[in-house]
N, C-alpha and C positions, 0 to 999 in steps of 0.2 A: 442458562446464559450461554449464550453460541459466543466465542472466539474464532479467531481466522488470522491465519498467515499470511501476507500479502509480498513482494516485491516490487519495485516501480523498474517497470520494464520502459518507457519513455515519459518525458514532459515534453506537452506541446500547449506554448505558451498559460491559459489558466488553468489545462486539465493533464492527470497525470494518467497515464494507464498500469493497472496494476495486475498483476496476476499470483493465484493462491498459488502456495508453497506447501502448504502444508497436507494439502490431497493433488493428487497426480491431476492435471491440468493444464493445456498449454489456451485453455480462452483467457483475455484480458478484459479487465472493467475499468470505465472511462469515470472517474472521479474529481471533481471542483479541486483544484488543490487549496482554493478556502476552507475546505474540509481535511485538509492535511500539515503534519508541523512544515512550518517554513522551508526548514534546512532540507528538504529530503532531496535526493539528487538520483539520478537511475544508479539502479543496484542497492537504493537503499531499502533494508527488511522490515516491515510494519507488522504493529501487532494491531486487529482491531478488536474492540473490545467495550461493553457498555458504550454502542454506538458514536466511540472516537476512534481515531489512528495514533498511534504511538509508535514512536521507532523503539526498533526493539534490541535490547542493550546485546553486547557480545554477538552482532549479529554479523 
């Protein structure tokens, strides 16, 4: 089971772009944010995980 780190580096309007945290990486992936919790706002740190997104506590 793969996990991944993400940050939401911008929203524009339905999609959010996200980039890994957790391996050195400065590309972004462009994500539905119907596929993401509501509340997320730039800077916020996602954990993904058995194919959802979860903000990730203490983050």
């Amino acid at each position: 089971m793969n996990t991944f780190q993400y940050v939401v580096v911008s929203i524009d309007g339905d999609y959010a772009n996200l980039r890994r945290i957790d391996v050195e990486s400065e590309e972004t992936k462009l994500v539905a944010r119907a596929l993401l919790p509501p509340e997320i706002m730039e800077g916020t740190k996602l954990l993904y995980e058995l194919m959802q997104y979860e903000i990730m506590e203490n983050a």
